[in-house]
MMTF fields as JSON, N, C-alpha, C and O atoms, coordinates in Angstrom:
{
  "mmtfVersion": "1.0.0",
  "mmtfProducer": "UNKNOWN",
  "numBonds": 403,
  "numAtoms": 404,
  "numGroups": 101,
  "numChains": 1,
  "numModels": 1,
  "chainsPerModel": [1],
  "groupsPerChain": [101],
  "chainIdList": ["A"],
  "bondAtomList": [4, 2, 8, 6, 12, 10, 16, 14, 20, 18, 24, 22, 28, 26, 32, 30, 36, 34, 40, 38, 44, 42, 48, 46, 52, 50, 56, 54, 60, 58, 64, 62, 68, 66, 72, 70, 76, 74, 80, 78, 84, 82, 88, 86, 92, 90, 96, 94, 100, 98, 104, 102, 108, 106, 112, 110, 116, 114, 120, 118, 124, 122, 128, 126, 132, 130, 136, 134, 140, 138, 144, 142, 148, 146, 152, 150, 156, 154, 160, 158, 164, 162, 168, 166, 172, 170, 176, 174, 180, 178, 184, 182, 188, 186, 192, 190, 196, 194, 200, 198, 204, 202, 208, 206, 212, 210, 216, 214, 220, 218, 224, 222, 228, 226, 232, 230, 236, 234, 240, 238, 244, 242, 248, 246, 252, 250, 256, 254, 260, 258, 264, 262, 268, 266, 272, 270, 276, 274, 280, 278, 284, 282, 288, 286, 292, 290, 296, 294, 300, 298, 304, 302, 308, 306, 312, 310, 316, 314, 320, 318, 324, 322, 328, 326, 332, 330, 336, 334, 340, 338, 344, 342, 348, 346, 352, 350, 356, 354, 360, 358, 364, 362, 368, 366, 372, 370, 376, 374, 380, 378, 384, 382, 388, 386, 392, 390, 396, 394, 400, 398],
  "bondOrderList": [1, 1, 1, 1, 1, 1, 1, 1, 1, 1, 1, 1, 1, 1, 1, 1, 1, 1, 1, 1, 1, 1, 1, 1, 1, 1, 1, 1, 1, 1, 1, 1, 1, 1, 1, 1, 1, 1, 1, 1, 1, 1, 1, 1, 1, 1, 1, 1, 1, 1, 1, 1, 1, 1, 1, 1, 1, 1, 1, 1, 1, 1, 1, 1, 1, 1, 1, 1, 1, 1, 1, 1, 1, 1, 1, 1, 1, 1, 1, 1, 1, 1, 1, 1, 1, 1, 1, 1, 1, 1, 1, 1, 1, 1, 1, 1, 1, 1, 1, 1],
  "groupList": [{"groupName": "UNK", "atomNameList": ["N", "CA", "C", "O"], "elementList": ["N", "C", "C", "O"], "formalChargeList": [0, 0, 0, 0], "bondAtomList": [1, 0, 2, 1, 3, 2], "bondOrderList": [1, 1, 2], "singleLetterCode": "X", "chemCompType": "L-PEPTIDE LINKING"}],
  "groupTypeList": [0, 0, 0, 0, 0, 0, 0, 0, 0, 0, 0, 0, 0, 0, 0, 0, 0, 0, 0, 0, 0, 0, 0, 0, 0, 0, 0, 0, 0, 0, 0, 0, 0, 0, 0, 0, 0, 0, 0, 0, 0, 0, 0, 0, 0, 0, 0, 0, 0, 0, 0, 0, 0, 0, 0, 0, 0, 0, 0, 0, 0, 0, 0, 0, 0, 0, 0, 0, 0, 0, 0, 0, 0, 0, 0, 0, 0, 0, 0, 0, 0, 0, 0, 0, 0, 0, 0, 0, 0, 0, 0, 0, 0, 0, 0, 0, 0, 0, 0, 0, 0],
  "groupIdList": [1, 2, 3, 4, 5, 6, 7, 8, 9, 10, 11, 12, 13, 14, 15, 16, 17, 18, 19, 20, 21, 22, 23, 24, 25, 26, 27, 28, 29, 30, 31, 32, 33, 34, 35, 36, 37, 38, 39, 40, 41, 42, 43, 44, 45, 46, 47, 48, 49, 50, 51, 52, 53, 54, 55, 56, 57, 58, 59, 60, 61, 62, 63, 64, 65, 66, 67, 68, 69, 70, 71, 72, 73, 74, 75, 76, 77, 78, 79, 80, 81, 82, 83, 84, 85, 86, 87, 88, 89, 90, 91, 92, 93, 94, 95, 96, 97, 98, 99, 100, 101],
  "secStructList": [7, 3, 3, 3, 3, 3, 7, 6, 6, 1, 6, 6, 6, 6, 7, 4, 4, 4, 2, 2, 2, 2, 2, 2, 2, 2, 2, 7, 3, 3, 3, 3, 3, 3, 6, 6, 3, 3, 3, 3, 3, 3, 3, 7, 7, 6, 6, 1, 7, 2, 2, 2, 2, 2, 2, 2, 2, 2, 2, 2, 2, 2, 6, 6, 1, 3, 3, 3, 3, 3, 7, 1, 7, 7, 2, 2, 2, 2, 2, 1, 7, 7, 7, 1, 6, 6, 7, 1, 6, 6, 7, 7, 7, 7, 2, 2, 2, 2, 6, 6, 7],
  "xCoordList": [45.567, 45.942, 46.488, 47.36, 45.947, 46.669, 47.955, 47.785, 48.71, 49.318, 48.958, 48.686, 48.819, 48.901, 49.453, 48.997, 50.511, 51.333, 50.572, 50.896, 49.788, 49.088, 50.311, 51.346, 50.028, 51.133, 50.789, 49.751, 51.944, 51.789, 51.239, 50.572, 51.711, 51.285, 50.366, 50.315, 49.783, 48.35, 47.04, 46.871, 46.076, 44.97, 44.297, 43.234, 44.677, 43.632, 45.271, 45.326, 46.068, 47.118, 47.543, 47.129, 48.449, 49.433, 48.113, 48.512, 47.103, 46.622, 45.914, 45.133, 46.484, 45.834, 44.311, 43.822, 43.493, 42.197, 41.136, 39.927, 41.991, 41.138, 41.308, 40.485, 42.581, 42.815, 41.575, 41.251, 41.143, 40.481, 38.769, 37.861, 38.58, 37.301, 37.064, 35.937, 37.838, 37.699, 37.027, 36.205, 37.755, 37.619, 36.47, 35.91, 36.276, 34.95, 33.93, 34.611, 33.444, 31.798, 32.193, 31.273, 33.716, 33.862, 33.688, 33.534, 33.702, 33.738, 35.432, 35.809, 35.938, 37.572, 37.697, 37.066, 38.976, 39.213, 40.437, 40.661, 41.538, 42.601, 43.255, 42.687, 44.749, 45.335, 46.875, 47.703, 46.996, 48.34, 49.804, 49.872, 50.631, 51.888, 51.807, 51.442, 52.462, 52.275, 52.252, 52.63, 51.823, 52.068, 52.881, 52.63, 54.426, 55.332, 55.74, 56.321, 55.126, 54.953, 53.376, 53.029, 52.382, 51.174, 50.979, 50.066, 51.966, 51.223, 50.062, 49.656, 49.775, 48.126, 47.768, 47.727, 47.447, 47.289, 45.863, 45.429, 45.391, 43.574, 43.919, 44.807, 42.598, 42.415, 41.208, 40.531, 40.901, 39.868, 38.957, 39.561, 37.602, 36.795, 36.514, 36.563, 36.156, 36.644, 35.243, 35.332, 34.063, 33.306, 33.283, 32.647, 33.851, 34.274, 33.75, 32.912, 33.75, 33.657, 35.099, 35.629, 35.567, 37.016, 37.64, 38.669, 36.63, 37.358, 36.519, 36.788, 36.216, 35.611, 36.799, 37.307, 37.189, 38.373, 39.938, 40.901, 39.78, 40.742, 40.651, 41.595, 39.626, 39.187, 39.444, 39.652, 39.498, 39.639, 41.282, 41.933, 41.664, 42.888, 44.231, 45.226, 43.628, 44.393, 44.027, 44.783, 42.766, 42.549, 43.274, 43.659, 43.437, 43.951, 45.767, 46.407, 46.036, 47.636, 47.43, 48.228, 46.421, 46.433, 46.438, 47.151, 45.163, 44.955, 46.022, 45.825, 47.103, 48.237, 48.028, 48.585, 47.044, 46.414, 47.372, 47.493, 47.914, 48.86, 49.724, 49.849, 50.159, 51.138, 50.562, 50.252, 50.55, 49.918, 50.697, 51.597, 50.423, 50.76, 50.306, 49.924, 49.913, 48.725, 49.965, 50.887, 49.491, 50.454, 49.981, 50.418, 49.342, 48.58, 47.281, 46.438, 46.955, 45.954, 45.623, 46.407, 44.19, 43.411, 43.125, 43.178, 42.829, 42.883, 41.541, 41.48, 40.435, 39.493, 40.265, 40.204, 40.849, 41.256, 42.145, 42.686, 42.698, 44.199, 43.028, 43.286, 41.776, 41.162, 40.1, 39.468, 39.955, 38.729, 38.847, 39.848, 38.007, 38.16, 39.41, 39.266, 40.233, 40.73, 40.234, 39.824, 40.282, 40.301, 41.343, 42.21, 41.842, 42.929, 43.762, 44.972, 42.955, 43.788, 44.175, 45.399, 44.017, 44.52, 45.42, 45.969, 46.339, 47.774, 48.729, 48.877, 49.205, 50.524, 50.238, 50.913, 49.632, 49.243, 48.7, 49.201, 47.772, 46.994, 47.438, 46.631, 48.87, 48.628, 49.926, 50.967, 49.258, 49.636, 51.371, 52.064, 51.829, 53.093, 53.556, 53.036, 54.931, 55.447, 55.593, 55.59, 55.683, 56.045, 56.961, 56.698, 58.218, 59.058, 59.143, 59.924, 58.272, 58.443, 57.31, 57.717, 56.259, 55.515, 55.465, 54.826, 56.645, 57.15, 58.395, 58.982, 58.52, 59.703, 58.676, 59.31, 57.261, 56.568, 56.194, 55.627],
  "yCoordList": [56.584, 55.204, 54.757, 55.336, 53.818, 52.934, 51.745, 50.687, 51.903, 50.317, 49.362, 49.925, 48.228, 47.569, 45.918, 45.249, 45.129, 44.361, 43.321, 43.71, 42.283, 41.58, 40.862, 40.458, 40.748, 40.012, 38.426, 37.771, 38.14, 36.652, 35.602, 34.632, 35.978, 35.434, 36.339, 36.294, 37.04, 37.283, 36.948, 35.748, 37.572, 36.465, 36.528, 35.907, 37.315, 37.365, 36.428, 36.404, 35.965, 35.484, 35.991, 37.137, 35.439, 36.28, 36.447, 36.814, 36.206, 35.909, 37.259, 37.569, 38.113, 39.316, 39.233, 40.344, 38.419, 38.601, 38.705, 38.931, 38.479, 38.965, 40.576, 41.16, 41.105, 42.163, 42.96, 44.124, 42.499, 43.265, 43.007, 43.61, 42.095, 41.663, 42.672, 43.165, 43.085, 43.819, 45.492, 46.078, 46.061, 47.371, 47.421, 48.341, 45.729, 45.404, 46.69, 47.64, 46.903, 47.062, 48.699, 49.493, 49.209, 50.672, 51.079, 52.275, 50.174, 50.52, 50.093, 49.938, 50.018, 50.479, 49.118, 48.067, 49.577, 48.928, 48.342, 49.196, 47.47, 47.089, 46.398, 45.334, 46.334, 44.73, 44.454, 45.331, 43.245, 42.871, 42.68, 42.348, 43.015, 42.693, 41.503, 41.366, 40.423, 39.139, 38.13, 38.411, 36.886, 36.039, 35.938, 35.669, 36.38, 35.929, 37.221, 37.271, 37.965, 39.762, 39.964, 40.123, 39.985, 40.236, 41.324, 41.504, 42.547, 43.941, 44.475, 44.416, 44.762, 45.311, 46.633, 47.407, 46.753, 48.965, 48.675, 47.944, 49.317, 50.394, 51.729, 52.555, 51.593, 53.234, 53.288, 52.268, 54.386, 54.79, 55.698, 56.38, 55.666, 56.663, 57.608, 57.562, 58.718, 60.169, 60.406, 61.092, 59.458, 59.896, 58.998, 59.443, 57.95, 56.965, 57.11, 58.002, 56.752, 57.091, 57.153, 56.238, 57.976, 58.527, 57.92, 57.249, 58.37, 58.062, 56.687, 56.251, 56.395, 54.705, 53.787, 52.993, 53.904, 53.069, 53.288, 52.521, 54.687, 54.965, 54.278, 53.955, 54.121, 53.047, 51.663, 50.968, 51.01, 49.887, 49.677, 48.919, 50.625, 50.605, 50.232, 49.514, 51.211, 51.261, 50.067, 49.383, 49.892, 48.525, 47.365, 46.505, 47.421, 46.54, 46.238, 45.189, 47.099, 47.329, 47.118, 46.394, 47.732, 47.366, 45.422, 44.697, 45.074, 43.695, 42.793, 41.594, 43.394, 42.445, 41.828, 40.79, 42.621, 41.769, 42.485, 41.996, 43.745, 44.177, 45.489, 45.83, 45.995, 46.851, 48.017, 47.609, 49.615, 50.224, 51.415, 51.724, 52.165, 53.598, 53.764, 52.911, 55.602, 56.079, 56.561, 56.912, 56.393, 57.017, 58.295, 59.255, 58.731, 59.779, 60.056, 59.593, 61.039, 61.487, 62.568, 63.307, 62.977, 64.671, 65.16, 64.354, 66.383, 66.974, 66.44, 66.543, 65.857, 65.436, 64.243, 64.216, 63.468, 62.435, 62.751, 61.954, 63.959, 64.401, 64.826, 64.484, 65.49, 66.127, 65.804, 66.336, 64.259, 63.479, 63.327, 62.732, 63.76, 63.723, 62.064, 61.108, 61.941, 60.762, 60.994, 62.076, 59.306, 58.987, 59.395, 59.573, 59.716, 59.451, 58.322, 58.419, 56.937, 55.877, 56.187, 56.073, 56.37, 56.555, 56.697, 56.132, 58.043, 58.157, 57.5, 57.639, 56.915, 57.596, 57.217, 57.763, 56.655, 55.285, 56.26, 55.909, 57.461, 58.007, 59.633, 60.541, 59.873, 61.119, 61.879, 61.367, 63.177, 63.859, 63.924, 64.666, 63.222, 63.264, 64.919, 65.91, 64.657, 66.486, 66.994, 66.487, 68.026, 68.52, 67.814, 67.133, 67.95, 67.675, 66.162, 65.701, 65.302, 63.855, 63.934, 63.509, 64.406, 64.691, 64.801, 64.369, 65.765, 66.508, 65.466, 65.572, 64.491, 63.295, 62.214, 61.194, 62.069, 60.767, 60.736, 59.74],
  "zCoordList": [-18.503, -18.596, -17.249, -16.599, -16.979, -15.766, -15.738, -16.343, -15.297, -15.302, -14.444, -13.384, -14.353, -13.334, -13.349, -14.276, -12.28, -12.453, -11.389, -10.267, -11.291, -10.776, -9.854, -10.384, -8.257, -7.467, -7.911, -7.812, -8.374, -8.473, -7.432, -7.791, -5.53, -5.001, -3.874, -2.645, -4.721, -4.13, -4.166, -4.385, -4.032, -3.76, -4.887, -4.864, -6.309, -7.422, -8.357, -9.586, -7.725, -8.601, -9.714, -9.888, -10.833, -11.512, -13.095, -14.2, -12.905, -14.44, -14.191, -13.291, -15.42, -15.642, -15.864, -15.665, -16.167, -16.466, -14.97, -14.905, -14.03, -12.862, -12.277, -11.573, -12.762, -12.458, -13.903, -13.665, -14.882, -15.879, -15.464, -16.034, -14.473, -14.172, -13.125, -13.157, -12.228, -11.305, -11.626, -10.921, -13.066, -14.256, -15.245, -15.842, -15.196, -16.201, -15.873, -16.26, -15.679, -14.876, -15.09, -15.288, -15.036, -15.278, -16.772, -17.019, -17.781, -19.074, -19.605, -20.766, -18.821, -18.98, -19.942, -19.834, -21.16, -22.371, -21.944, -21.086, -21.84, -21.982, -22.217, -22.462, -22.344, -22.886, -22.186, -21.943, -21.976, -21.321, -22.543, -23.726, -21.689, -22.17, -23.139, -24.307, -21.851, -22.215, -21.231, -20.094, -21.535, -20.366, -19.151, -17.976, -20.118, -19.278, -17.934, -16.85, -18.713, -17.825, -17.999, -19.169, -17.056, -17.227, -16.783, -15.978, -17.285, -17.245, -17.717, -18.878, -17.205, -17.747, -17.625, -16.669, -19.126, -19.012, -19.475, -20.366, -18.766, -18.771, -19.236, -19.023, -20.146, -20.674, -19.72, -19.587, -19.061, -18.021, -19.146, -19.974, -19.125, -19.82, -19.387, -18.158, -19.852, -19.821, -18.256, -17.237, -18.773, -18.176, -16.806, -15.851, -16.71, -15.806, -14.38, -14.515, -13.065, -11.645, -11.226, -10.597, -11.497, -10.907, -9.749, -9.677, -8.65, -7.152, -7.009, -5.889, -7.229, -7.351, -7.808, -7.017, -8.982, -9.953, -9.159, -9.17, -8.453, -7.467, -6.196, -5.475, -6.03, -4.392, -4.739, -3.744, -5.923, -6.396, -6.254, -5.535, -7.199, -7.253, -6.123, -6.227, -4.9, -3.623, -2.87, -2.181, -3.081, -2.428, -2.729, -1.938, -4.032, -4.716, -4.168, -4.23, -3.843, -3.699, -1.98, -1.384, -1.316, 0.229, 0.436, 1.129, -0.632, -0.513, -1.15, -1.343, -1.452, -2.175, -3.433, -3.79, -4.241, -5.614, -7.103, -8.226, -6.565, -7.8, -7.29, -6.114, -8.177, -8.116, -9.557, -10.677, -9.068, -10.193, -10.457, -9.676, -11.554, -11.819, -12.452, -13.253, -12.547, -13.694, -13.767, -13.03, -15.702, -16.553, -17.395, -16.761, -18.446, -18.551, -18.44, -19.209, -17.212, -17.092, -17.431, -18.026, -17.089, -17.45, -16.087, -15.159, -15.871, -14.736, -14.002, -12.777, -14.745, -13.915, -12.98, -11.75, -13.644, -12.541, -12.073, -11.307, -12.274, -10.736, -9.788, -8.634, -9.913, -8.887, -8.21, -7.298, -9.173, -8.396, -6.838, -6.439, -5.964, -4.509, -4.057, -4.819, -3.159, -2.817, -1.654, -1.234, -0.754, 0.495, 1.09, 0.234, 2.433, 2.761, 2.957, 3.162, 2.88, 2.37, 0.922, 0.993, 0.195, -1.244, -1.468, -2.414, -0.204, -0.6, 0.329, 1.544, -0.347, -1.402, -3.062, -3.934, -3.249, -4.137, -5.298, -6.367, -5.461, -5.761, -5.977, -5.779, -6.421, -6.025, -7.555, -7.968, -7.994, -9.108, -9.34, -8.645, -10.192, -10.286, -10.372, -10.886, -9.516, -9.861, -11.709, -12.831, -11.18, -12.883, -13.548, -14.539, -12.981, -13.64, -13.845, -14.677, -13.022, -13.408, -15.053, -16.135, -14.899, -15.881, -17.207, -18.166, -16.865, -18.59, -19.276, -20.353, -18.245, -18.89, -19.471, -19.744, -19.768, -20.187, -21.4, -21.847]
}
């Protein structure tokens, strides 16, 4: 699962449905908070393009369009190849943050 918090004054603005247009095309299922908080969690599919949705992602946070965190993943997507732009943005929480979710 992904989170992601759309920058209000960035260039895809605060309305979560551009941040879900961007995931469209991956399969990815999701739903927002609410208006007044337009958090937005993605479930990623198992069979998904990993480091693709990850290239989106970082871009996304380079281009000022949101703010993200993966929340539970499977080891395919801790080990999907990253860019080296990717990190910090992109990278396997420690154990011990892990075993607190």
């Amino acid at each position: 699962m992904i989170r992601g918090l759309p920058v209000p004054s960035g260039p895809l603005g605060p309305d979560p449905s551009a941040a879900h247009a961007k995931f469209a095309h991956f399969g990815s299922g999701g739903e927002v908070f609410s208006a007044q908080l337009p958090l937005v969690a993605f479930d990623v599919p198992a069979d998904a393009r990993f480091r693709e949705i990850k290239q989106v992602l970082t871009d996304g946070v380079s281009g000022g369009w949101w703010h993200f965190e993966e929340g539970c993943a499977t080891d395919p997507w801790w080990n999907a190849e990253l860019s080296l732009e990717c990190f910090p943005h992109c990278r396997r929480p420690s154990r011990a943050a892990s075993s607190h979710q």
